[in-house]
Residue frames as a rotation matrix with the C-alpha (Angstrom) as fourth column:
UNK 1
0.703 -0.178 -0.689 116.33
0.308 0.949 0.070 76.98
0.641 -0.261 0.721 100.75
UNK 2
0.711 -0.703 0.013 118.51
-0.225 -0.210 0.951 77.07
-0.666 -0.679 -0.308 103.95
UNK 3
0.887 -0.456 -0.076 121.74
0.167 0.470 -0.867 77.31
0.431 0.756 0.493 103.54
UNK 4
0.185 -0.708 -0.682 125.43
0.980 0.080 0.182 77.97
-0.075 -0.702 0.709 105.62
UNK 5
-0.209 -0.463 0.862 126.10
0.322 -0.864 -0.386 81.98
0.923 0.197 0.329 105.05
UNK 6
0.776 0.064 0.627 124.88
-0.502 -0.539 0.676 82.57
0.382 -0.840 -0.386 108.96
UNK 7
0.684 -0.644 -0.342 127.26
0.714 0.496 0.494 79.81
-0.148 -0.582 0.799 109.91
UNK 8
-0.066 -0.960 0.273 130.03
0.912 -0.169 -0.373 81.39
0.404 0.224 0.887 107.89
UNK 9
0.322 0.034 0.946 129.19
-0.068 -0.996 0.059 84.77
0.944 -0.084 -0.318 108.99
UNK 10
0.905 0.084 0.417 129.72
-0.375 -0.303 0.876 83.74
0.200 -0.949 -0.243 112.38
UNK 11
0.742 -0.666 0.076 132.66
0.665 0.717 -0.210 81.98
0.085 0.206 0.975 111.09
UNK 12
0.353 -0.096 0.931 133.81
0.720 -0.608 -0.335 84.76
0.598 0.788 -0.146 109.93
UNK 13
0.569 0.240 0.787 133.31
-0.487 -0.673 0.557 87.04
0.663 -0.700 -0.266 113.37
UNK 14
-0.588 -0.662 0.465 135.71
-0.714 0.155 -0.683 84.76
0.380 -0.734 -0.564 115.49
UNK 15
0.111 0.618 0.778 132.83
-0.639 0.644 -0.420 81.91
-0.761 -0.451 0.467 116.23
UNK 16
-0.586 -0.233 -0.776 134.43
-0.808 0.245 0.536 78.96
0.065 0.941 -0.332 114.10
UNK 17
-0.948 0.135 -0.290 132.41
0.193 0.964 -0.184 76.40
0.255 -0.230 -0.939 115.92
UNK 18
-0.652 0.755 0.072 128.14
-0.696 -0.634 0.337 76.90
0.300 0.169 0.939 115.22
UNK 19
-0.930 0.311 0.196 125.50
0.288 0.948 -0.136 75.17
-0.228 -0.070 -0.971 116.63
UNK 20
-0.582 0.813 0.010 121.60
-0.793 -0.571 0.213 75.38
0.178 0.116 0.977 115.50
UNK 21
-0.998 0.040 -0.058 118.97
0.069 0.393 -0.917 74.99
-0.014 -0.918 -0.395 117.38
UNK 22
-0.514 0.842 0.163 115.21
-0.786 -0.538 0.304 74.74
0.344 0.028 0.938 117.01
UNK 23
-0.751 0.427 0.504 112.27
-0.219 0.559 -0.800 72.85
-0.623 -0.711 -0.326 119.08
UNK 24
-0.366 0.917 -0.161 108.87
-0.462 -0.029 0.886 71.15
0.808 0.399 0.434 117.88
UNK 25
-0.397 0.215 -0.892 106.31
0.737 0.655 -0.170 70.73
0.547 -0.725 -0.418 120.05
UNK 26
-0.993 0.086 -0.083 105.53
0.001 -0.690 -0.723 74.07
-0.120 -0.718 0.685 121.54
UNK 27
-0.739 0.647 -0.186 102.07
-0.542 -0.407 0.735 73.83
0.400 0.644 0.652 120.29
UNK 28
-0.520 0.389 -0.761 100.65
0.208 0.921 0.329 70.90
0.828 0.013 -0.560 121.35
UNK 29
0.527 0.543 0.654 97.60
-0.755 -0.055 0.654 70.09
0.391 -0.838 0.381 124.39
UNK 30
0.952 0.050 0.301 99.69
-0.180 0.888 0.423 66.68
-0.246 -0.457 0.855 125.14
UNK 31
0.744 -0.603 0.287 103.61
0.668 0.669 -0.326 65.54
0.004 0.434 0.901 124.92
UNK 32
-0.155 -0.780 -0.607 107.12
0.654 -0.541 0.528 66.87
-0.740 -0.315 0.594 125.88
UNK 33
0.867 -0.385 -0.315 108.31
-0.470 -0.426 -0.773 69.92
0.164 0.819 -0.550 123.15
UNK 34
0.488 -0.805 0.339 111.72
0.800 0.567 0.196 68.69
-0.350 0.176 0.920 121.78
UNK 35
0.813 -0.500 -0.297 114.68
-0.456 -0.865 0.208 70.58
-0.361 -0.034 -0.932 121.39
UNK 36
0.810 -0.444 0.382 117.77
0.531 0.832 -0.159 69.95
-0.248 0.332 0.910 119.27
UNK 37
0.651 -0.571 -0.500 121.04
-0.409 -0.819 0.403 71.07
-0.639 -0.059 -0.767 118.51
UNK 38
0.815 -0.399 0.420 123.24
0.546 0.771 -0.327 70.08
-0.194 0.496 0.847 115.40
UNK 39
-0.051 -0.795 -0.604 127.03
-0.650 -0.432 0.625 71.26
-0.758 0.425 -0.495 114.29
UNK 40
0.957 0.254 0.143 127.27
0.080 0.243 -0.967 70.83
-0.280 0.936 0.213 110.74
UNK 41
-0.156 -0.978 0.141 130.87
0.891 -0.077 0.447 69.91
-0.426 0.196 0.883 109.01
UNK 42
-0.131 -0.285 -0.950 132.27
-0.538 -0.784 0.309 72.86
-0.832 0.552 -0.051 106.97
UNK 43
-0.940 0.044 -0.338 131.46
-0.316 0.261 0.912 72.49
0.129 0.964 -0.231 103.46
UNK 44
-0.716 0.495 0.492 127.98
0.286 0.851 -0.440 70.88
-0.637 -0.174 -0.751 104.26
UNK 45
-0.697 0.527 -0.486 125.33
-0.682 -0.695 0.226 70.79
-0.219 0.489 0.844 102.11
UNK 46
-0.758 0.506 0.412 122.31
0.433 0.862 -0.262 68.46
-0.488 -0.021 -0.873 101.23
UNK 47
-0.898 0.381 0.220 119.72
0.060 -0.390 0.919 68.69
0.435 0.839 0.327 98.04
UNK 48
-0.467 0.814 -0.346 116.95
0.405 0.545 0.735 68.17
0.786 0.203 -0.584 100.26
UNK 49
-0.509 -0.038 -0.860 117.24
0.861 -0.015 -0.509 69.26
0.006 -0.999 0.040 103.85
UNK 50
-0.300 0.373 0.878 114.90
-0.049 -0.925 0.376 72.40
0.953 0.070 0.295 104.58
UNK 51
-0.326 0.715 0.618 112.24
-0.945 -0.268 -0.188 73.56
0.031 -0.646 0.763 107.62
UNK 52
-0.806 0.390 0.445 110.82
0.213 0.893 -0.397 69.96
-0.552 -0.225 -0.803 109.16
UNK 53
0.053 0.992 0.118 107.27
0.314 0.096 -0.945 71.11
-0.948 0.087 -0.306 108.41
UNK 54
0.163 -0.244 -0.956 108.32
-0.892 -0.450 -0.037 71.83
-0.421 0.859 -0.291 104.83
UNK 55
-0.559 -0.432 -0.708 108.85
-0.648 0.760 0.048 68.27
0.517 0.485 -0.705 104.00
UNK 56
0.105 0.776 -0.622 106.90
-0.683 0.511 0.522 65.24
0.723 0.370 0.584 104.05
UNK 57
0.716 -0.103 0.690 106.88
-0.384 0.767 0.513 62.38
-0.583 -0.633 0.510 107.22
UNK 58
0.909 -0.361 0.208 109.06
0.288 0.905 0.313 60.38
-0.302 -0.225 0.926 104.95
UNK 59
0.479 -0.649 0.591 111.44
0.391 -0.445 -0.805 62.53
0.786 0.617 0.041 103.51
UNK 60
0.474 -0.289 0.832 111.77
-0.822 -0.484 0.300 64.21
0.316 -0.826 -0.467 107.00
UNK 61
0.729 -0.391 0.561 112.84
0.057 0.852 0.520 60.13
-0.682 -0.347 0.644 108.64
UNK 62
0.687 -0.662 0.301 115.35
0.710 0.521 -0.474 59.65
0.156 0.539 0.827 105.62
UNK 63
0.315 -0.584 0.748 117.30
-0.049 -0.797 -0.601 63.06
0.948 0.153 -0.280 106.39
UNK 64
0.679 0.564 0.470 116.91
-0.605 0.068 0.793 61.90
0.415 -0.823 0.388 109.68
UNK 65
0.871 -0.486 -0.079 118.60
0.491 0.846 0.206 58.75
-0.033 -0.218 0.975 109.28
UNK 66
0.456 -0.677 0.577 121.19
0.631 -0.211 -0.747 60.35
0.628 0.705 0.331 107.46
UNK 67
0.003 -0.611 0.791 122.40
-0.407 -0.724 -0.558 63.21
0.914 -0.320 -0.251 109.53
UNK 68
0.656 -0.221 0.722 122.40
-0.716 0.118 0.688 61.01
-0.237 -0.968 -0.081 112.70
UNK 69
0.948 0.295 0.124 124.78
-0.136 0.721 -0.679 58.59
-0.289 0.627 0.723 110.57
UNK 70
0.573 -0.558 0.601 127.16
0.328 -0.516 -0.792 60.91
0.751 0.650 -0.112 109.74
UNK 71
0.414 -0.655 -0.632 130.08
0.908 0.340 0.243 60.99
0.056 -0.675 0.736 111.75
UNK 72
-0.625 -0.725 0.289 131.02
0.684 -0.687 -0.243 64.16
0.375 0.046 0.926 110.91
UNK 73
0.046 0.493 0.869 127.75
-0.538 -0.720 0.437 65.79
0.841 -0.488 0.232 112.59
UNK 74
-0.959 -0.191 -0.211 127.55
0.237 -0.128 -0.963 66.60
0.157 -0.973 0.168 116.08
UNK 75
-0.577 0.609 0.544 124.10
-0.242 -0.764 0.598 66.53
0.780 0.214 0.588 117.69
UNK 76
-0.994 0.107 0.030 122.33
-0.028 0.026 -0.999 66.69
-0.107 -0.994 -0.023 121.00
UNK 77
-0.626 0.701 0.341 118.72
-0.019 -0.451 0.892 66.33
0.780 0.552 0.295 121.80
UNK 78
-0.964 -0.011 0.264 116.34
-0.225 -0.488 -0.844 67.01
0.138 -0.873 0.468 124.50
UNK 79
-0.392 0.914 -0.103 112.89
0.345 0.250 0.905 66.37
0.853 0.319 -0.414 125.60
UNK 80
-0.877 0.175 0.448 111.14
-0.401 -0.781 -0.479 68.71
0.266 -0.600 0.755 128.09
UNK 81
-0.642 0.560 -0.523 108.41
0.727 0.661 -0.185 66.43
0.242 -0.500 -0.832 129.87
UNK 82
0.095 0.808 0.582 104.72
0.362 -0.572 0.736 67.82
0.927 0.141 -0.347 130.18
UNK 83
0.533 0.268 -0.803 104.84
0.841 -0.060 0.538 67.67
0.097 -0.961 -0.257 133.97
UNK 84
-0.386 -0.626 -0.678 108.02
0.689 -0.684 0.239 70.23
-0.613 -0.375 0.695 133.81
UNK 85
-0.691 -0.022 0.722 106.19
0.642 -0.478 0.600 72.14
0.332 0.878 0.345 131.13
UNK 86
0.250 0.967 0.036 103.26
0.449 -0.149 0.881 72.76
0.858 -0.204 -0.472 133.13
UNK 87
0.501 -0.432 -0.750 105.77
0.854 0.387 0.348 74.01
0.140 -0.815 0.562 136.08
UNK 88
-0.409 -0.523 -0.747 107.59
0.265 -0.852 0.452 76.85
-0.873 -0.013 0.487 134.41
UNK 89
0.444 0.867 -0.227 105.49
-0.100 -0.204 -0.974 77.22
-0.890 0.455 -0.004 131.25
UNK 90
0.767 -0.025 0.641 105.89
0.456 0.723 -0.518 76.37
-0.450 0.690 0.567 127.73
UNK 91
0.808 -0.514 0.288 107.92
0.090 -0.376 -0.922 79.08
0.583 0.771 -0.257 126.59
UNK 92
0.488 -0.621 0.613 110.28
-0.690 0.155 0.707 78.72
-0.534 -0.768 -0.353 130.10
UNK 93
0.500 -0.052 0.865 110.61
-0.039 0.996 0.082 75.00
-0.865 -0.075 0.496 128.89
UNK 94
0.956 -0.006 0.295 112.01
0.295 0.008 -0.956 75.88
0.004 1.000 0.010 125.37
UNK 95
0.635 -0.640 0.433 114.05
-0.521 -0.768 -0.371 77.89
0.570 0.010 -0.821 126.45
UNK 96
0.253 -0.238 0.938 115.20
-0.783 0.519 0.343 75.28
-0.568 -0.821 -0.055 128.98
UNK 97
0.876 -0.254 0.410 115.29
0.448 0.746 -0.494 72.39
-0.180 0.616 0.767 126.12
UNK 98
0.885 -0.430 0.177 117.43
-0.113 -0.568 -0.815 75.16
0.451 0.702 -0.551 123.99
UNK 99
0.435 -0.627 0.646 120.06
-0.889 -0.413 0.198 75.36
0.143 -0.660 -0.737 127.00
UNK 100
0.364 0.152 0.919 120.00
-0.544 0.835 0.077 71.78
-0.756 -0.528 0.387 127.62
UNK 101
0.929 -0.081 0.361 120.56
0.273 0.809 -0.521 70.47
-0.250 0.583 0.773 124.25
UNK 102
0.632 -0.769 0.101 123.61
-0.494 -0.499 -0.712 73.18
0.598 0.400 -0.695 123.77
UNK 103
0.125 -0.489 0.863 125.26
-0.933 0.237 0.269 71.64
-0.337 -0.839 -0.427 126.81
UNK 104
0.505 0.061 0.861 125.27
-0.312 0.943 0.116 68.35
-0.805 -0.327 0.496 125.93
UNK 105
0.758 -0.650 -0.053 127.19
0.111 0.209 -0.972 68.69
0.643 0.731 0.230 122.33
UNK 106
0.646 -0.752 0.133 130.93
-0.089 0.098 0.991 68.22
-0.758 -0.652 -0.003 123.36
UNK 107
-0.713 -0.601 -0.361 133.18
0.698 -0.662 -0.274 69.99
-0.075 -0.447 0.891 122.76
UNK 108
-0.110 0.271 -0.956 131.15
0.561 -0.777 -0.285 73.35
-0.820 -0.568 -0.066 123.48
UNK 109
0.149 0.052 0.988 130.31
0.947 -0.294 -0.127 74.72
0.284 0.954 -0.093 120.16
UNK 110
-0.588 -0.192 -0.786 131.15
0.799 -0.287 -0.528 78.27
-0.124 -0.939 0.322 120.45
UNK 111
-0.896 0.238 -0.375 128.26
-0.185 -0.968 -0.172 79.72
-0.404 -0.085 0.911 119.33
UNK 112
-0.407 0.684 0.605 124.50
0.734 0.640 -0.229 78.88
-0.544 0.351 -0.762 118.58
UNK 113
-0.883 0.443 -0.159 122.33
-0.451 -0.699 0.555 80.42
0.135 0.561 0.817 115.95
UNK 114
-0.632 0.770 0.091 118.76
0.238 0.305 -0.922 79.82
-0.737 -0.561 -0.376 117.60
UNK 115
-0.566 0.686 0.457 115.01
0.575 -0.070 0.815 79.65
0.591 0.724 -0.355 115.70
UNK 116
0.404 0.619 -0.674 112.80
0.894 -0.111 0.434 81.98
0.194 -0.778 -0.598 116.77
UNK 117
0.680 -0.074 0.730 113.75
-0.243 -0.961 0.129 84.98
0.692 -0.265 -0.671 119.34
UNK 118
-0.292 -0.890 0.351 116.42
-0.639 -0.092 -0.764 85.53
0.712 -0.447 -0.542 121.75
UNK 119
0.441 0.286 -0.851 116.99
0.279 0.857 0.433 83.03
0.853 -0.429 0.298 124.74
UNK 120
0.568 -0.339 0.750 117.14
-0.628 -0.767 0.129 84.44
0.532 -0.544 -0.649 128.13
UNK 121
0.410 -0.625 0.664 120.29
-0.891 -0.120 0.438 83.33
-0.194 -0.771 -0.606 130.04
UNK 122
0.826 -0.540 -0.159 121.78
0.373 0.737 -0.563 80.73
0.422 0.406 0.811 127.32
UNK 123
0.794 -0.601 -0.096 125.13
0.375 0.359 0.855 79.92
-0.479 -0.714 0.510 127.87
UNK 124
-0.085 -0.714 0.695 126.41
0.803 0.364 0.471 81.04
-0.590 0.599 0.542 125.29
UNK 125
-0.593 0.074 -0.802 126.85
-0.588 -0.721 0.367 84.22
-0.551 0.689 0.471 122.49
UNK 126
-0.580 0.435 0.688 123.75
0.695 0.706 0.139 83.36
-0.425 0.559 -0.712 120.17
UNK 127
-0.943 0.207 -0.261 122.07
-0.333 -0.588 0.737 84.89
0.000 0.782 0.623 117.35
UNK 128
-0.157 0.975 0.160 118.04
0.147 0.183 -0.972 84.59
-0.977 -0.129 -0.172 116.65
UNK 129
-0.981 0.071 -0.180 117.07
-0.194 -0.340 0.920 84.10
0.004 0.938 0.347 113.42
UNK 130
-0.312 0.878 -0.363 113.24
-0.654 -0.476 -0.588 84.42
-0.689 0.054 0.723 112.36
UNK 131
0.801 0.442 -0.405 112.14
-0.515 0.163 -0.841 81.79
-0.306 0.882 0.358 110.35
UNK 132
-0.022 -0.990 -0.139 115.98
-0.910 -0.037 0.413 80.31
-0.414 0.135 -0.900 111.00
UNK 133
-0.223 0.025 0.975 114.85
0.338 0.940 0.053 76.72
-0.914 0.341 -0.218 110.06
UNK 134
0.831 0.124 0.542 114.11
0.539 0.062 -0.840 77.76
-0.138 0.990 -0.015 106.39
UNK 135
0.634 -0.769 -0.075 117.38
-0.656 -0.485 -0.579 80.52
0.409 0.416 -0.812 105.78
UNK 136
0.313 -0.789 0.528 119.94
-0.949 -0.283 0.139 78.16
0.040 -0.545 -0.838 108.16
UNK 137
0.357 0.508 -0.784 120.92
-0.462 0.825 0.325 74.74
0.812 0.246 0.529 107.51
UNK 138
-0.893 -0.229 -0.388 122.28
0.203 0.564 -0.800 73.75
0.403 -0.793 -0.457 111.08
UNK 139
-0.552 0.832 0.058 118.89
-0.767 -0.480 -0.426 75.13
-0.326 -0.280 0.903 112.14
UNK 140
-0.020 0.604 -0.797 116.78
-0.891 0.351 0.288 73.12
0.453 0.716 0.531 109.41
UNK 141
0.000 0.281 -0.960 118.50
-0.135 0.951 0.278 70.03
0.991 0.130 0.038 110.36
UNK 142
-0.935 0.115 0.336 118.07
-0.348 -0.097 -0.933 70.77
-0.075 -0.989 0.130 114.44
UNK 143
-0.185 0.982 0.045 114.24
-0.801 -0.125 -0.585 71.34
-0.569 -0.144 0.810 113.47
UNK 144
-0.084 0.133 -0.988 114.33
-0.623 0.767 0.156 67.62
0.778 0.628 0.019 111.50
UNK 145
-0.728 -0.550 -0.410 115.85
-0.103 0.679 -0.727 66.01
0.678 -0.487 -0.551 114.47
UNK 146
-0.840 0.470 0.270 113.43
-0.513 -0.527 -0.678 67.88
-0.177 -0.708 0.684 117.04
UNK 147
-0.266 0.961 -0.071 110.74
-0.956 -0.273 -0.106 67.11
-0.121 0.040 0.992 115.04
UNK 148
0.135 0.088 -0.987 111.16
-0.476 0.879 0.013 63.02
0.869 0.468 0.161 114.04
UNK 149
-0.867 -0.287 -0.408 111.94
0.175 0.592 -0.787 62.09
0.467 -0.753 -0.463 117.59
UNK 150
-0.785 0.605 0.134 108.64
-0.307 -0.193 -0.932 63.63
-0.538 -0.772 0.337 119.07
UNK 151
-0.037 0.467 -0.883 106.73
-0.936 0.294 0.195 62.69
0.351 0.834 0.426 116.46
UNK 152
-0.221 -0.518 -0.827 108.26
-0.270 0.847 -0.458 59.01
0.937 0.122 -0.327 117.06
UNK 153
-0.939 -0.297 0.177 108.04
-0.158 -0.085 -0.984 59.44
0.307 -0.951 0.033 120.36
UNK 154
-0.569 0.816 -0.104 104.25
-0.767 -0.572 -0.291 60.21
-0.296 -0.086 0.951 120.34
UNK 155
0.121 0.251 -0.960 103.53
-0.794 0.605 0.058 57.29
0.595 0.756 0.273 118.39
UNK 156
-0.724 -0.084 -0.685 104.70
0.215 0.916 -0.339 54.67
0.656 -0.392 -0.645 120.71
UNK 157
-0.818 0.464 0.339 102.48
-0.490 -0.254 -0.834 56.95
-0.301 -0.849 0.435 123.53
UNK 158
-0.163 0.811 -0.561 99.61
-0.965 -0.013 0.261 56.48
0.204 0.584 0.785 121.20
UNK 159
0.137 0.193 -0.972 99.49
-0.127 0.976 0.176 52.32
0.982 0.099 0.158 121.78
UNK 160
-0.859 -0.068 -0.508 100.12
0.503 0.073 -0.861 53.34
0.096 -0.995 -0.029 125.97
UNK 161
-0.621 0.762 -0.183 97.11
0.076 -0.174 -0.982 55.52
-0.780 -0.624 0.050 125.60
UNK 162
-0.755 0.053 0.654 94.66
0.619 0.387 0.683 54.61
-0.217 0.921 -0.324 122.30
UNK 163
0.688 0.713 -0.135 91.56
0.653 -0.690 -0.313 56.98
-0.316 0.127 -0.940 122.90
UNK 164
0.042 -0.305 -0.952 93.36
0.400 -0.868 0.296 59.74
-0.916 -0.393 0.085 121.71
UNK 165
0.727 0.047 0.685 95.02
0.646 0.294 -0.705 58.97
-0.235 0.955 0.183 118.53
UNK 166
0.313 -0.704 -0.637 98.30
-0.358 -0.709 0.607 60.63
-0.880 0.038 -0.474 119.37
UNK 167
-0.332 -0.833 0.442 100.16
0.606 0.170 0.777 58.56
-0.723 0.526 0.448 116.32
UNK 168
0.247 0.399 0.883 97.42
0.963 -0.201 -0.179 60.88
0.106 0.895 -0.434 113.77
UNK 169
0.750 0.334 0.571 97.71
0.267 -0.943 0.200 64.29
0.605 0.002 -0.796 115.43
UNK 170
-0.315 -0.867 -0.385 101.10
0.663 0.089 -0.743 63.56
0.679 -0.490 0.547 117.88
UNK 171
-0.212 0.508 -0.835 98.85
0.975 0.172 -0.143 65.77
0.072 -0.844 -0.531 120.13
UNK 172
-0.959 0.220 0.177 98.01
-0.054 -0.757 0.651 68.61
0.277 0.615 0.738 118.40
UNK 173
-0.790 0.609 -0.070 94.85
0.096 0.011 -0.995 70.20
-0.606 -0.793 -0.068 119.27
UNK 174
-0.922 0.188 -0.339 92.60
-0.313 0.154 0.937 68.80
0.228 0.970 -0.083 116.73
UNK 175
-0.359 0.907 -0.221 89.36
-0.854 -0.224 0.469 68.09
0.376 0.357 0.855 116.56
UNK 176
0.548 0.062 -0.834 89.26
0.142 0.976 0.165 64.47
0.824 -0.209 0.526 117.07
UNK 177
-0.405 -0.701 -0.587 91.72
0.528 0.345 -0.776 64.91
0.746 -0.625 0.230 119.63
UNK 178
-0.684 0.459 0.567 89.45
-0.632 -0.761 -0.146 68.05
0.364 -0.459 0.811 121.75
UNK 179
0.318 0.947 -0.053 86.61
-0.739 0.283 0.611 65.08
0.593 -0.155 0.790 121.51
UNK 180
0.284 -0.091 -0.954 88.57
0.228 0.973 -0.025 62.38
0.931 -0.210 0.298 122.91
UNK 181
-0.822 -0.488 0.294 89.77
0.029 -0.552 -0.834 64.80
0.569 -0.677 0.468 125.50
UNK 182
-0.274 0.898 0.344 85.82
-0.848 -0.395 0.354 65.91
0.454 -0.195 0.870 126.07
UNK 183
0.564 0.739 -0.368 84.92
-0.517 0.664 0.540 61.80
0.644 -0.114 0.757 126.54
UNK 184
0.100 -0.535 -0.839 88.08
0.567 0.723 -0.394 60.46
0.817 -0.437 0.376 128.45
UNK 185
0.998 0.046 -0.036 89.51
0.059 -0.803 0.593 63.48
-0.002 -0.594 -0.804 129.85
UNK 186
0.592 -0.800 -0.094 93.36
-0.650 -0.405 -0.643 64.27
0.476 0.442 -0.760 130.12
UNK 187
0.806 -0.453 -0.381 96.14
0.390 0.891 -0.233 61.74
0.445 0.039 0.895 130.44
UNK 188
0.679 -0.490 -0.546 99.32
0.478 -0.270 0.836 61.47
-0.557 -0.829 0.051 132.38
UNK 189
-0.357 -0.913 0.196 101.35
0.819 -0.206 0.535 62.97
-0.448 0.352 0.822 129.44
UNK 190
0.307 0.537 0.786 98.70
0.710 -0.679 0.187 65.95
0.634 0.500 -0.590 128.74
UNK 191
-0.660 -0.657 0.364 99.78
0.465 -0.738 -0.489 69.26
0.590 -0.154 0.793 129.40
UNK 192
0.148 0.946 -0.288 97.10
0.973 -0.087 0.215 70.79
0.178 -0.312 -0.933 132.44
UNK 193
-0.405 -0.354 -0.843 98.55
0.523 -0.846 0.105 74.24
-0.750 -0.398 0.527 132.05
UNK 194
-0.990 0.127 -0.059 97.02
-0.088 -0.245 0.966 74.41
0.108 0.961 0.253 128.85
UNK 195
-0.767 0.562 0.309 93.51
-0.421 -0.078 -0.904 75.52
-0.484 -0.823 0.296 128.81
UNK 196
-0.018 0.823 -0.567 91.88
-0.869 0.268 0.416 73.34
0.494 0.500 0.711 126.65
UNK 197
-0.399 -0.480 -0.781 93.31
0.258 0.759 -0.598 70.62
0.880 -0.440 -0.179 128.37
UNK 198
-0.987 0.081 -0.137 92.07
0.113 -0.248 -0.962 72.11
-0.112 -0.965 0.236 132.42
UNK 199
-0.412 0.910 -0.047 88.73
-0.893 -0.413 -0.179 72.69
-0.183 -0.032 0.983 131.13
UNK 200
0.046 0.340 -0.939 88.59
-0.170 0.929 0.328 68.74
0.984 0.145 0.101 129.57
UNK 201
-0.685 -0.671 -0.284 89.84
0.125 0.276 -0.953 68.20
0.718 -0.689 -0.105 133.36
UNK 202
-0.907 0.415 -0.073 87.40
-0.111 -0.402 -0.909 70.07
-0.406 -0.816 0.411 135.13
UNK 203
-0.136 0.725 -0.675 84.40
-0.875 0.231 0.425 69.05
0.464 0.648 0.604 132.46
UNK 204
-0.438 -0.423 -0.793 85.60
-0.306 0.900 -0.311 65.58
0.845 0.106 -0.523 133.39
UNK 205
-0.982 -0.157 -0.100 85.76
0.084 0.103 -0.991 65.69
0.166 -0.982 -0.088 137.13
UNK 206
-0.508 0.841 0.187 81.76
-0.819 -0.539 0.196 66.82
0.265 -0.054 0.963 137.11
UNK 207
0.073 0.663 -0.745 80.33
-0.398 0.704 0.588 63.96
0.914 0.254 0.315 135.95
């Protein structure tokens, strides 16, 4: 289970003020990636909180509720639009959410502990942890937020575009989704940098 010993370590080093950061969404053929950032009080702790994808749809929404509730966290979030994904590429765009969501906490945390690998030209002194949403809880609950807004987010798309069935797969390349791709072709919130997604495009356009 995550837990605060990177915060304090960085506590520890002269960085009393931590933020973690992690994104969902990088996968997908369709729908922004999300990006979050949370500061966690000192002392925090929570019997439940882990990795988003470690926890269930409703358990993820109730931790949700909760840590955007809580006056004493600080958190920022972000949403990186397909159109800009397809522009500078997915792993540009992360890295762009990541930057974006650090900026927008206030006051300036002064340091971020990031999921994942290093982030060229953050703003900030920041640490990579591997796997940081399961060992870090400002991380854990970044990758809660990240993940319940796009999710959420996806879900309203899903009733703007029904062939798809974003609310089942949030646009994950899934079976059912590949076919609806194969018989509609790609929507205005599909990603066309992605090549399952340029081939539904150009499959399309034939007919």
């Amino acid at each position: 289970m995550p837990d605060l010993s990177h915060e304090l370590q960085c506590q520890s080093d002269g960085s009393p003020v931590v933020a973690g950061i992690d994104e969902a969404g990088r996968g997908p053929l369709a729908g922004p990636v999300s990006v979050a950032a949370v500061v966690l009080p000192k002392g925090f702790s929570h019997p439940k909180l882990n990795d988003s994808k470690q926890l269930s749809e409703k358990v993820r929404e109730s931790i949700y509720e909760e840590i955007i509730s809580n006056e004493d966290i600080r958190w920022s979030s972000v949403m990186i639009e397909p159109k800009e994904i397809d522009e500078i590429n997915i792993l540009q765009a992360t890295w762009e959410g990541m930057r974006r969501s650090f900026r927008k906490l206030n006051p300036t945390p002064d340091i971020a502990l990031i999921d994942g690998k290093p982030v060229r030209d953050f703003p900030a002194p920041h640490r990579a942890l591997v796997k940081g949403d399961s060992i870090s809880l400002s991380i854990a609950a970044a990758s809660i937020i990240a993940k319940v807004e796009r999710d959420r987010l996806m879900v309203r798309y899903a009733k703007k575009y029904p062939e798809y069935g974003f609310e089942r797969h949030k646009g994950y390349g899934t079976e059912m989704h590949r076919e609806a791709l194969r018989e509609h072709g790609p929507c205005p919130i599909h990603r066309y940098s992605f090549a399952p997604v340029a081939q539904a495009e150009f499959d399309f356009g034939k007919r």
